[in-house]
PAGUKE-706613 format. One record per atom (N, C-alpha, C): residue in one letter; atom name; z, y, x; residue number from 1. Coordinates in steps of 0.001 Angstrom, whole numbers, plus 500000, padded with zeros to 6 digits. Example, Ala and Ser with C-alpha at 12.3 -4.5 7.8 and 13.67 -1.06 7.14 Angstrom:
REM PAGUKE-706613
<kollum r="a" a="N" w="507800" v="494310" u="513190" k="1"/>
<kollum r="a" a="CA" w="507800" v="495500" u="512300" k="1"/>
<kollum r="a" a="C" w="507800" v="496700" u="513200" k="1"/>
<kollum r="s" a="N" w="507080" v="497750" u="512850" k="2"/>
<kollum r="s" a="CA" w="507140" v="498940" u="513670" k="2"/>
<kollum r="s" a="C" w="507870" v="500030" u="512900" k="2"/>
//
This chain:
REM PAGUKE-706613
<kollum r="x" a="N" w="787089" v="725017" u="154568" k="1"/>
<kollum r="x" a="CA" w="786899" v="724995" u="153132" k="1"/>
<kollum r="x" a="C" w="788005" v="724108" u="152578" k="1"/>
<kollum r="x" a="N" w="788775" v="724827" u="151552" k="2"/>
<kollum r="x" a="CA" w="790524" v="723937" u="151172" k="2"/>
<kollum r="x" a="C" w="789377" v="722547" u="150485" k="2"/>
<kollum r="x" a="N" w="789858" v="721239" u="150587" k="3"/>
<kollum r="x" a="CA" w="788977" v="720557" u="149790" k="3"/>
<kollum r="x" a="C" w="787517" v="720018" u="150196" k="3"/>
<kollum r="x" a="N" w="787731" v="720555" u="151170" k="4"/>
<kollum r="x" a="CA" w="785924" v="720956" u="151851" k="4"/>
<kollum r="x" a="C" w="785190" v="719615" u="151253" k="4"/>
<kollum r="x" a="N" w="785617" v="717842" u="151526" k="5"/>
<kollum r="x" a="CA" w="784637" v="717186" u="151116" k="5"/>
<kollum r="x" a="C" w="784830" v="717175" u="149778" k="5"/>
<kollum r="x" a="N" w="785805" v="717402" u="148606" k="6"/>
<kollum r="x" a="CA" w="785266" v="717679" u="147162" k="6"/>
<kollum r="x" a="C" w="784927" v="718789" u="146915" k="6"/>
<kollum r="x" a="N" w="784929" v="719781" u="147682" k="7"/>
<kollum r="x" a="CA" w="784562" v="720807" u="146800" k="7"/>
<kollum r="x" a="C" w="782947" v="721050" u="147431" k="7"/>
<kollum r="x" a="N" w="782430" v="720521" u="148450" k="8"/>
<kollum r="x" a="CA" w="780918" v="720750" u="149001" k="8"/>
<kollum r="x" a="C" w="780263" v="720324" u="148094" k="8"/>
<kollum r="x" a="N" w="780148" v="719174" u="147164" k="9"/>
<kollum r="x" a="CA" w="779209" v="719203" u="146455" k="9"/>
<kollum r="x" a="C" w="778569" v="719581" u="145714" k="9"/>
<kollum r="x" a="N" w="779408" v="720347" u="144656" k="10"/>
<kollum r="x" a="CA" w="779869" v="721490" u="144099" k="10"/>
<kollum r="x" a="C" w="779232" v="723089" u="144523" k="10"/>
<kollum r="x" a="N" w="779311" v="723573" u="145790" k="11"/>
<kollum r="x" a="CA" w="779052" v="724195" u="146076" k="11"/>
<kollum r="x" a="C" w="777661" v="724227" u="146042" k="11"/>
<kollum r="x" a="N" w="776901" v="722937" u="147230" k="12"/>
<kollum r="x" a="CA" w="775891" v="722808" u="147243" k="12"/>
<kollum r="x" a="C" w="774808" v="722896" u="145964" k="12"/>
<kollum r="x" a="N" w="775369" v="722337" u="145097" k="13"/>
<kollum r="x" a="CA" w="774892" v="722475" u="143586" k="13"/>
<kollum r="x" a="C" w="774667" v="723898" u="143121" k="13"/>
<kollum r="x" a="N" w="775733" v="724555" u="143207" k="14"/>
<kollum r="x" a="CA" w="775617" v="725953" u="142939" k="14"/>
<kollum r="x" a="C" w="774665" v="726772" u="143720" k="14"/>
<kollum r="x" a="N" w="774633" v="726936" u="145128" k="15"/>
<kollum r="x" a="CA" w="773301" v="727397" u="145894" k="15"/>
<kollum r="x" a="C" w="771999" v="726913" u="145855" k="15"/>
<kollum r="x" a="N" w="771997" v="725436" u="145264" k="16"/>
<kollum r="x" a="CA" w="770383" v="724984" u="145870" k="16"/>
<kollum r="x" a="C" w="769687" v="725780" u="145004" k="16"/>
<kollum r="x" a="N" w="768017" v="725623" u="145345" k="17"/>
<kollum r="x" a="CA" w="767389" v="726619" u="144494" k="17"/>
<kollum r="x" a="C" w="767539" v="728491" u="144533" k="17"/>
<kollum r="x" a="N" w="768514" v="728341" u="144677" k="18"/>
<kollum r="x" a="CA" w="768884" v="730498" u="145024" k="18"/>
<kollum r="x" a="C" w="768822" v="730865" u="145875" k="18"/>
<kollum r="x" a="N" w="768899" v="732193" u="145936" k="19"/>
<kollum r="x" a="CA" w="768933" v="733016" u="147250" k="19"/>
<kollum r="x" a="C" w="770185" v="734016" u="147542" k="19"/>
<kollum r="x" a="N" w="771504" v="732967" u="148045" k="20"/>
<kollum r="x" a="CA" w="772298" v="733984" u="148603" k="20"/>
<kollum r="x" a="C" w="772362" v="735325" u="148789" k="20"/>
<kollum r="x" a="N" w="773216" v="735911" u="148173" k="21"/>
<kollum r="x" a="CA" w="772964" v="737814" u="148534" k="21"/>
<kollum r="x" a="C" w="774672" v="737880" u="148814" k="21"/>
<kollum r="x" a="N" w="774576" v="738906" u="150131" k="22"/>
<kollum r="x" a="CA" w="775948" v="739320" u="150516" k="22"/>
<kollum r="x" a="C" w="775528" v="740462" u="151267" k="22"/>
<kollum r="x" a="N" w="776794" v="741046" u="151842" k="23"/>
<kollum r="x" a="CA" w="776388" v="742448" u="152708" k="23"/>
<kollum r="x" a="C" w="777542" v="741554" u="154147" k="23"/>
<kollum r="x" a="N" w="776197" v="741465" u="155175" k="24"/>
<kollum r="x" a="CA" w="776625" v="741067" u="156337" k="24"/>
<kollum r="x" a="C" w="775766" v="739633" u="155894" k="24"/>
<kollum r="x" a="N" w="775159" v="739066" u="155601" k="25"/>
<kollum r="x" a="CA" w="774943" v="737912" u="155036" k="25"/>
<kollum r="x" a="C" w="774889" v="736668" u="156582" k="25"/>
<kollum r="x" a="N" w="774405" v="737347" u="157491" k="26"/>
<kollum r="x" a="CA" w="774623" v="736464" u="158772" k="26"/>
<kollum r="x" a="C" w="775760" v="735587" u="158700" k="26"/>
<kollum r="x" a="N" w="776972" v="736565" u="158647" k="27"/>
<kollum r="x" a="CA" w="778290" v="736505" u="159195" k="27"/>
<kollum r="x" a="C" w="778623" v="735334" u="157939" k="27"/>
<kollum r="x" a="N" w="778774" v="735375" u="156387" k="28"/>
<kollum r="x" a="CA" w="778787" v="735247" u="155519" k="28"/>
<kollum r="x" a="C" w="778451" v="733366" u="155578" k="28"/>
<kollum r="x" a="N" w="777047" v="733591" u="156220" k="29"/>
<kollum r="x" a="CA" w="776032" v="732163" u="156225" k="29"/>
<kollum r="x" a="C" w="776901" v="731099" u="157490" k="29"/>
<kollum r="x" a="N" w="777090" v="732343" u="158328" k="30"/>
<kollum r="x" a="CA" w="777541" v="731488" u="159134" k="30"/>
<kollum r="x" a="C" w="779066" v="730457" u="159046" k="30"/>
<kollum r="x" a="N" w="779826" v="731250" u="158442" k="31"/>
<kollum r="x" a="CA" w="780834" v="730978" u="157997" k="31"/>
<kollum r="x" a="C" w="780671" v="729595" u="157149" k="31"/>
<kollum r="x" a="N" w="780007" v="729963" u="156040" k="32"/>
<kollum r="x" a="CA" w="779944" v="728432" u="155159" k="32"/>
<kollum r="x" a="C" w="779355" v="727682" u="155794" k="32"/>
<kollum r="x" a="N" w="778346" v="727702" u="156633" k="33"/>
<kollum r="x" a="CA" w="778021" v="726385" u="157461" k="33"/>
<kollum r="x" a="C" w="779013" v="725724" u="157783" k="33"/>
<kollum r="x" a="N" w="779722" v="726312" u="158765" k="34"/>
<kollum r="x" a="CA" w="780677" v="725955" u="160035" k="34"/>
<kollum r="x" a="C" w="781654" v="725242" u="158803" k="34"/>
<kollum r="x" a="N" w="781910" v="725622" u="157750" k="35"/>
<kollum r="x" a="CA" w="782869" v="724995" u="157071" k="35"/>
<kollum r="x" a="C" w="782007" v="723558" u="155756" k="35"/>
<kollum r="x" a="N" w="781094" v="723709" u="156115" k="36"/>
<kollum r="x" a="CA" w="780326" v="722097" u="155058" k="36"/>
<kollum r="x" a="C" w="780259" v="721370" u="156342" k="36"/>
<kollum r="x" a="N" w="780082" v="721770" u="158101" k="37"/>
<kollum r="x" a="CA" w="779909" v="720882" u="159390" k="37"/>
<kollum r="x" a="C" w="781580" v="720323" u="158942" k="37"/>
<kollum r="x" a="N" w="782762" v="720835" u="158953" k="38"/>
<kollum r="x" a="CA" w="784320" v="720844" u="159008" k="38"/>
<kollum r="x" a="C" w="784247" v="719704" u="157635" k="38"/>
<kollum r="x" a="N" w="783752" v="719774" u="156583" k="39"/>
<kollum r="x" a="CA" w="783656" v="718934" u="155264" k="39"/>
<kollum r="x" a="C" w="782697" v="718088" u="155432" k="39"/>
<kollum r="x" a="N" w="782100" v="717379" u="156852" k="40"/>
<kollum r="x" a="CA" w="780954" v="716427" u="156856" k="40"/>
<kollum r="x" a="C" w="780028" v="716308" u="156124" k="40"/>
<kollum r="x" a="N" w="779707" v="717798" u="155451" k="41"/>
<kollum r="x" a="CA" w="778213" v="717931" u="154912" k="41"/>
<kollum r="x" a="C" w="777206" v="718273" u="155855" k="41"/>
<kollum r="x" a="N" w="775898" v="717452" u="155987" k="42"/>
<kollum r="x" a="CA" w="774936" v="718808" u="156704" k="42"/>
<kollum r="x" a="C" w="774044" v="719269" u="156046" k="42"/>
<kollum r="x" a="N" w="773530" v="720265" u="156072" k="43"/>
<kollum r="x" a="CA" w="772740" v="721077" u="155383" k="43"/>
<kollum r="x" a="C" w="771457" v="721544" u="155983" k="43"/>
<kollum r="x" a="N" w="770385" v="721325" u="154997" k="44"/>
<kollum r="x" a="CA" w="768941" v="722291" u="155860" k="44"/>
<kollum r="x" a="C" w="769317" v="723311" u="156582" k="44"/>
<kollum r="x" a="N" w="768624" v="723444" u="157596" k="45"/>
<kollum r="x" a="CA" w="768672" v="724994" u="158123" k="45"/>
<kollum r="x" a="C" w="768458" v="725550" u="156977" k="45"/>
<kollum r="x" a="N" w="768457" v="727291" u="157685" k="46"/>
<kollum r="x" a="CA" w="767732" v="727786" u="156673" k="46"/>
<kollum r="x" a="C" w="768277" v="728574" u="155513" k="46"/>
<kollum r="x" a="N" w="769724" v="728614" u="154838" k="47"/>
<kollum r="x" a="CA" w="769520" v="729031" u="153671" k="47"/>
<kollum r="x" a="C" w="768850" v="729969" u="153405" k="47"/>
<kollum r="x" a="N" w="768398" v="730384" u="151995" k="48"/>
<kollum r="x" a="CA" w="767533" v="731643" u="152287" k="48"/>
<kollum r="x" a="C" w="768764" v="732672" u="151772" k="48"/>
<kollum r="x" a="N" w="768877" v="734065" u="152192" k="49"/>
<kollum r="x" a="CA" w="769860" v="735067" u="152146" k="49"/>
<kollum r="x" a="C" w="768781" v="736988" u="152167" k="49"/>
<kollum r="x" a="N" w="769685" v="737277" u="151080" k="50"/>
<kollum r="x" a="CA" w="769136" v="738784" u="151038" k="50"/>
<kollum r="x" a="C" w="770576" v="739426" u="151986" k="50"/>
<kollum r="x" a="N" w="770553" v="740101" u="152576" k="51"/>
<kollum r="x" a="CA" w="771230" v="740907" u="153346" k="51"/>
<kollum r="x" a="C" w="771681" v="742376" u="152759" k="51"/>
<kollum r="x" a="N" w="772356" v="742763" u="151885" k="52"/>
<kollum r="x" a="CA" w="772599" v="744223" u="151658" k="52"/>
<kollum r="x" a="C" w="772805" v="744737" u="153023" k="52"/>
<kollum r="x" a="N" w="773698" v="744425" u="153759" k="53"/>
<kollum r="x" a="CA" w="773933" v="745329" u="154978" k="53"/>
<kollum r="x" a="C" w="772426" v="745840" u="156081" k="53"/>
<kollum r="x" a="N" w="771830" v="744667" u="155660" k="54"/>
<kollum r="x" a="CA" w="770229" v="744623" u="156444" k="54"/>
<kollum r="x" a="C" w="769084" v="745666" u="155793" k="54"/>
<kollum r="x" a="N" w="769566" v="745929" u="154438" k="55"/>
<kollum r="x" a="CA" w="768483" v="746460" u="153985" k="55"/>
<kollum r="x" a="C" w="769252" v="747966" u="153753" k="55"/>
<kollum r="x" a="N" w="769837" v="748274" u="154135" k="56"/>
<kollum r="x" a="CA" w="770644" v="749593" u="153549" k="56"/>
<kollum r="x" a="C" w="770110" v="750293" u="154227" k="56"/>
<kollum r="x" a="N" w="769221" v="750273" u="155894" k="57"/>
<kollum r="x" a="CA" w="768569" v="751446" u="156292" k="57"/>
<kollum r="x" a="C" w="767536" v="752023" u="155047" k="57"/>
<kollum r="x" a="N" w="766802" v="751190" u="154995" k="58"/>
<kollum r="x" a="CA" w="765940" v="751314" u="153912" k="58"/>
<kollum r="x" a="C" w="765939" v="751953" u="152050" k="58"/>
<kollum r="x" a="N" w="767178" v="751786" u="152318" k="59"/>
<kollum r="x" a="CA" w="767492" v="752180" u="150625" k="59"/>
<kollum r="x" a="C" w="768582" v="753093" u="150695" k="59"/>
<kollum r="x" a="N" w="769253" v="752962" u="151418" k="60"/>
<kollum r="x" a="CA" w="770385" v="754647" u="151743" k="60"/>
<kollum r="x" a="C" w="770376" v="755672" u="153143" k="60"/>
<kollum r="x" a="N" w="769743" v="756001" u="152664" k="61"/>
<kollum r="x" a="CA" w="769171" v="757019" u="154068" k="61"/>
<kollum r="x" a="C" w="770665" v="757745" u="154766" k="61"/>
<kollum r="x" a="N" w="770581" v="757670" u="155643" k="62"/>
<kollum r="x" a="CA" w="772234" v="758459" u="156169" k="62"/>
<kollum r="x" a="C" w="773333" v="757548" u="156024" k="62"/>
<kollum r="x" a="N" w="773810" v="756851" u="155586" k="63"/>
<kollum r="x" a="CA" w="774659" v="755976" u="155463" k="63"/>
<kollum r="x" a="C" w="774936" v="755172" u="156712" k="63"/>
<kollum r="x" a="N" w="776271" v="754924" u="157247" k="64"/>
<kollum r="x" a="CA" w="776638" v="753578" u="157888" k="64"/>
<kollum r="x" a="C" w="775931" v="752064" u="157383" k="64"/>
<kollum r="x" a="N" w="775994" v="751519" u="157934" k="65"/>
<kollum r="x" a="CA" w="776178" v="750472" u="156961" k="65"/>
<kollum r="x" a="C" w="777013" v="749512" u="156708" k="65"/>
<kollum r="x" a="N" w="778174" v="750464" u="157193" k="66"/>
<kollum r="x" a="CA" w="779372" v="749819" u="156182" k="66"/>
<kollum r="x" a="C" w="779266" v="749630" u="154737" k="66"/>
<kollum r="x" a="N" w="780002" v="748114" u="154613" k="67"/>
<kollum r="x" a="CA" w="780281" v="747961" u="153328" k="67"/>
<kollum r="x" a="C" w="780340" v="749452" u="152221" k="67"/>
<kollum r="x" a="N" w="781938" v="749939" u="152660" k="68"/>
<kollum r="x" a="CA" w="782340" v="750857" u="151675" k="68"/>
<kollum r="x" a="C" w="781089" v="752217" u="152303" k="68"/>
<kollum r="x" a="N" w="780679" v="752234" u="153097" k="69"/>
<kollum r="x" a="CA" w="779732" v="753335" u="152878" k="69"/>
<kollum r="x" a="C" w="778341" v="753375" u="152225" k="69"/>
<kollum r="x" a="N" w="778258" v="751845" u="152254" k="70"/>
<kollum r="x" a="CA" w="777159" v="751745" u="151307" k="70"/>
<kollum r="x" a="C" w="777050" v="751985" u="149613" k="70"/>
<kollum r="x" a="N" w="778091" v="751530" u="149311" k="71"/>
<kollum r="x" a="CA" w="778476" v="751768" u="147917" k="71"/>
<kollum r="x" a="C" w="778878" v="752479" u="147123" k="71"/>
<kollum r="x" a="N" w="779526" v="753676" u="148495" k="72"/>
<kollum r="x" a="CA" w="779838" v="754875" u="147726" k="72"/>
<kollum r="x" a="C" w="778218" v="756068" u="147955" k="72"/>
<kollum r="x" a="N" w="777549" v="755607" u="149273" k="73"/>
<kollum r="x" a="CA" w="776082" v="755652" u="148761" k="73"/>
<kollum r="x" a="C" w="775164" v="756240" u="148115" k="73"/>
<kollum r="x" a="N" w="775201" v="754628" u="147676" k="74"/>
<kollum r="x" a="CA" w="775167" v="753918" u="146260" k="74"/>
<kollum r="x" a="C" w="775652" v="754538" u="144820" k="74"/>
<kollum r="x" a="N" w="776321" v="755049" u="144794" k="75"/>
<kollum r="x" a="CA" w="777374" v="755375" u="143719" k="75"/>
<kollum r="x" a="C" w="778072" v="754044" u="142715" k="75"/>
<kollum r="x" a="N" w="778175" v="753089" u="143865" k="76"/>
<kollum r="x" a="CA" w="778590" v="751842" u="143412" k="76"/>
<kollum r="x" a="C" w="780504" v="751902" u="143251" k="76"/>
<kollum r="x" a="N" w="780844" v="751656" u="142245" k="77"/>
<kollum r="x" a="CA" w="782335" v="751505" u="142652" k="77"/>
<kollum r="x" a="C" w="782762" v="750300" u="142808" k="77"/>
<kollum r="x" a="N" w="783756" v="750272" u="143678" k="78"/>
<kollum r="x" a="CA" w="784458" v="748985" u="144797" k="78"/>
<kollum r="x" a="C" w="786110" v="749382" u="144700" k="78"/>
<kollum r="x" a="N" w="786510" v="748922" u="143474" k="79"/>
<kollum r="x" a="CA" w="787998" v="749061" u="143602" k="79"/>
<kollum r="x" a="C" w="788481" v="748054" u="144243" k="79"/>
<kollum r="x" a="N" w="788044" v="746723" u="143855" k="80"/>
<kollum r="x" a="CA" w="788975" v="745710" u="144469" k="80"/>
<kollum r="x" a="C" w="788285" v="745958" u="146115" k="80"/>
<kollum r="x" a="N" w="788363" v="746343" u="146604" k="81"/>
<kollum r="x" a="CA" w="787925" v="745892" u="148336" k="81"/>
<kollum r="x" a="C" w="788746" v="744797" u="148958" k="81"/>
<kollum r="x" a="N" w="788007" v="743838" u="149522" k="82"/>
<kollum r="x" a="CA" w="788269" v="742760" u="150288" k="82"/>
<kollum r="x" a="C" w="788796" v="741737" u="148797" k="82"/>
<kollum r="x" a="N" w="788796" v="741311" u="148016" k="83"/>
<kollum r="x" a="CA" w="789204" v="740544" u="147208" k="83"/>
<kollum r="x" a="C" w="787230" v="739732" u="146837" k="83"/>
<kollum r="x" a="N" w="787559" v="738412" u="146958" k="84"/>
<kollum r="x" a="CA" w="786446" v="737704" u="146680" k="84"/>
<kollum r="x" a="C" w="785466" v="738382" u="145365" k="84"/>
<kollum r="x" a="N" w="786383" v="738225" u="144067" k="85"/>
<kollum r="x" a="CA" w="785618" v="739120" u="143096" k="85"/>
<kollum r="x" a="C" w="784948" v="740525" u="143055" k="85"/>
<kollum r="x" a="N" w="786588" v="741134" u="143767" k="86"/>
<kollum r="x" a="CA" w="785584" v="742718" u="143694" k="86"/>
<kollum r="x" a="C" w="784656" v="743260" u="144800" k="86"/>
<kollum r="x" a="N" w="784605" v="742088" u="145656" k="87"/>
<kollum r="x" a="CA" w="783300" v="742321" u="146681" k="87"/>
<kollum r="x" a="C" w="782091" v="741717" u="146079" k="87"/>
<kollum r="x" a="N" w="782220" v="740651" u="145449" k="88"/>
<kollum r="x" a="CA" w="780832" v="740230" u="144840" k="88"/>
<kollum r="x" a="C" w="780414" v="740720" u="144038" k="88"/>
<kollum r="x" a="N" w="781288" v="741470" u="142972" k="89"/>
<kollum r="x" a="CA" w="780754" v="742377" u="142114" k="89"/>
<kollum r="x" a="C" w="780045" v="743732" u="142514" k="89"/>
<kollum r="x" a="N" w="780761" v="743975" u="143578" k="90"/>
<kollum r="x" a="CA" w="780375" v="745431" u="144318" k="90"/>
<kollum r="x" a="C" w="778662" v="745157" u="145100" k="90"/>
<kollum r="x" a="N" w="778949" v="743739" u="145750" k="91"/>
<kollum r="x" a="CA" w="777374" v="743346" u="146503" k="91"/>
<kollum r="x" a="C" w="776467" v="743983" u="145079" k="91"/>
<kollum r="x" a="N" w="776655" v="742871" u="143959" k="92"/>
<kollum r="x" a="CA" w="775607" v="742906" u="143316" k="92"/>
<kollum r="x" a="C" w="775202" v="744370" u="142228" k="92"/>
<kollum r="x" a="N" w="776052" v="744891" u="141944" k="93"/>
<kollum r="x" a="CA" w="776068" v="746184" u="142159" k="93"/>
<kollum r="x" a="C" w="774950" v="747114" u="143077" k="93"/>
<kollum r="x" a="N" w="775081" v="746667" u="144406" k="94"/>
<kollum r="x" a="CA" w="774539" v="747519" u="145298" k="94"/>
<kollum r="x" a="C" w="773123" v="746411" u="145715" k="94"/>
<kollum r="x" a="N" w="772912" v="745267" u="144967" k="95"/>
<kollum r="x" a="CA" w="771847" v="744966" u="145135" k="95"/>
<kollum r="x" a="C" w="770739" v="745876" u="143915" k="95"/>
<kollum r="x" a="N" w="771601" v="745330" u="142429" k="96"/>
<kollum r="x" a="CA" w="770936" v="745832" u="141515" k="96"/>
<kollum r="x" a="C" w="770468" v="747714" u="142048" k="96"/>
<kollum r="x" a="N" w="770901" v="748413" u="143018" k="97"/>
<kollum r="x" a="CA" w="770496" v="749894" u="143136" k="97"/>
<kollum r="x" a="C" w="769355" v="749585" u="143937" k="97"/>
<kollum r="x" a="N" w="769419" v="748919" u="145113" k="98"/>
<kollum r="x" a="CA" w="767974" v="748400" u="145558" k="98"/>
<kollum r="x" a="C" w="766945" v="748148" u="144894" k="98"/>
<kollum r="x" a="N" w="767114" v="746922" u="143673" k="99"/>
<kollum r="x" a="CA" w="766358" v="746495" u="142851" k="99"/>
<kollum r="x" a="C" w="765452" v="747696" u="142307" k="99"/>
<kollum r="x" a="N" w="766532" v="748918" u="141620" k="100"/>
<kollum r="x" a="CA" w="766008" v="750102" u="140895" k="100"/>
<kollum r="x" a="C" w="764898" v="750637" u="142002" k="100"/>
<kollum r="x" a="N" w="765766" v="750999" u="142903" k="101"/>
<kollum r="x" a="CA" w="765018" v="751559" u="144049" k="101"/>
<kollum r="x" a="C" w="763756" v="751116" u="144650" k="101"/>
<kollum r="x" a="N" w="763386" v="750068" u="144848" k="102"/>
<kollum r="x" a="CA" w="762593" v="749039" u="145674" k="102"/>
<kollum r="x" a="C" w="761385" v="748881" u="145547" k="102"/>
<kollum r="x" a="N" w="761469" v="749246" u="143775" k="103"/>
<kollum r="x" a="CA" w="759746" v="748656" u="143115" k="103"/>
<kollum r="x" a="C" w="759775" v="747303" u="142916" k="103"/>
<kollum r="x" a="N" w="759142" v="746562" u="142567" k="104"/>
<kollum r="x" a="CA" w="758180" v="745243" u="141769" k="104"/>
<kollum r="x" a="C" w="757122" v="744809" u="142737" k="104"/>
<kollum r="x" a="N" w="756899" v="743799" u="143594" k="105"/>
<kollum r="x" a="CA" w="758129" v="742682" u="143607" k="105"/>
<kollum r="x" a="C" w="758928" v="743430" u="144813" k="105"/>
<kollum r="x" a="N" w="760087" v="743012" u="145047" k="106"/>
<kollum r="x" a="CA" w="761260" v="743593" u="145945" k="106"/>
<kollum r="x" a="C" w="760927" v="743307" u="147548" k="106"/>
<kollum r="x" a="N" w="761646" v="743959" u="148147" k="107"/>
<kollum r="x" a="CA" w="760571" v="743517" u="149390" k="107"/>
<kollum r="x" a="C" w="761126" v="742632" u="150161" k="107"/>
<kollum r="x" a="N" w="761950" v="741658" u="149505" k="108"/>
<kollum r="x" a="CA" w="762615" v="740613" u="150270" k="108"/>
<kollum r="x" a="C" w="762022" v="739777" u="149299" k="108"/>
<kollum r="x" a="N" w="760863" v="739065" u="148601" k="109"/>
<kollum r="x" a="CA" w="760530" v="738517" u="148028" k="109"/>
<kollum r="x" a="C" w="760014" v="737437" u="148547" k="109"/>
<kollum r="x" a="N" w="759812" v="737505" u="149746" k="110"/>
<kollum r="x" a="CA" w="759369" v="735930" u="150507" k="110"/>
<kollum r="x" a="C" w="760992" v="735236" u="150776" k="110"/>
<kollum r="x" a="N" w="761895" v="736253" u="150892" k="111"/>
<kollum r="x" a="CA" w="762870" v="734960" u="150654" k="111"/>
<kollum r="x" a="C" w="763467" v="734410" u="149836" k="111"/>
<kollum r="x" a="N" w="763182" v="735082" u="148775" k="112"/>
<kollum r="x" a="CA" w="763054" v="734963" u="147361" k="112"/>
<kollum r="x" a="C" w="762334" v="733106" u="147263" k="112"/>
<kollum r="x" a="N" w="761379" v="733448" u="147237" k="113"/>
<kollum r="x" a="CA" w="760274" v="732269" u="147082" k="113"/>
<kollum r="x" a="C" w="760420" v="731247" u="148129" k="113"/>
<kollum r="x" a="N" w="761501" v="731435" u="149567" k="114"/>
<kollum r="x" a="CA" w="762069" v="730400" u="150284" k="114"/>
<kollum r="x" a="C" w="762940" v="729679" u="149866" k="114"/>
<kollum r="x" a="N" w="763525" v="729991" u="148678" k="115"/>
<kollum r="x" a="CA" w="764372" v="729097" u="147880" k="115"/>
<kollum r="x" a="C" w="763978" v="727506" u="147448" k="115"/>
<kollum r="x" a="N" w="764568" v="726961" u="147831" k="116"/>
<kollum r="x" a="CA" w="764336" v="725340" u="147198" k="116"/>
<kollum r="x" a="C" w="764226" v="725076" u="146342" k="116"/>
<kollum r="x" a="N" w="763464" v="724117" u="145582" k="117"/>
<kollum r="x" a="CA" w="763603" v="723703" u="143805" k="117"/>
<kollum r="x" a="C" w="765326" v="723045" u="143660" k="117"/>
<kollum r="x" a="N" w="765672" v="723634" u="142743" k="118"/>
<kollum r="x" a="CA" w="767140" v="723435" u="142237" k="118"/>
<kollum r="x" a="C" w="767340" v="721517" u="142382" k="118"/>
<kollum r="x" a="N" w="768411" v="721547" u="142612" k="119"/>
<kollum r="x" a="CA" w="768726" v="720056" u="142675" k="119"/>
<kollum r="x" a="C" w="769184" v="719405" u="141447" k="119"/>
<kollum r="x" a="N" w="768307" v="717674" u="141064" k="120"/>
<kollum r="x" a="CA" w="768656" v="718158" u="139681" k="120"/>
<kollum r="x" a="C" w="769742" v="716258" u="139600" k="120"/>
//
């Protein structure tokens, strides 16, 4: 992480309380750990994380679950591919089709509610 011990706090601020969403979210989680251990932060286990790549059996029938196969899917468009923005835009994108899809409450809703009270 460029910055890792100024910019962790920061970060941390921004996640507490939420629930991470990425596609691959393992890989994703694992990554920022290994880099707040590298910035002498430690952190609860635990974050809580929705998985697009995890849930795509479930919500795109036939699909890889590749990224770009999920989204085209989806009928999500992903111009920027691999660029920080136009992947996060594209995740949430392809969360919000779940969302449609999913019903009330979503069925990742216990990790929903594993979220921490925001740090204040």
């Amino acid at each position: 992480m460029a910055g890792g011990p100024q910019v962790a706090p920061y970060l941390l601020r921004a996640i507490a309380g939420r629930t991470v969403v990425a596609h691959n979210a393992r890989f994703d989680l694992n990554f920022l750990e290994h880099e707040f251990q590298r910035a002498d932060v430690t952190l609860t286990p635990g974050i809580p994380a929705v998985c697009t790549m995890e849930w795509s059996t479930r919500f795109l029938v036939g699909a890889s679950r590749k990224f770009a196969d999920c989204c085209s899917a989806a009928g999500v468009v992903h111009d920027s591919a691999h660029s920080a923005v136009g992947d996060a835009l594209a995740t949430a994108h392809l969360l919000a089709y779940y969302l449609k899809t999913g019903g009330v409450p979503p069925p990742w809703a216990a990790t929903l509610n594993a979220a921490a009270p925001p740090v204040t």
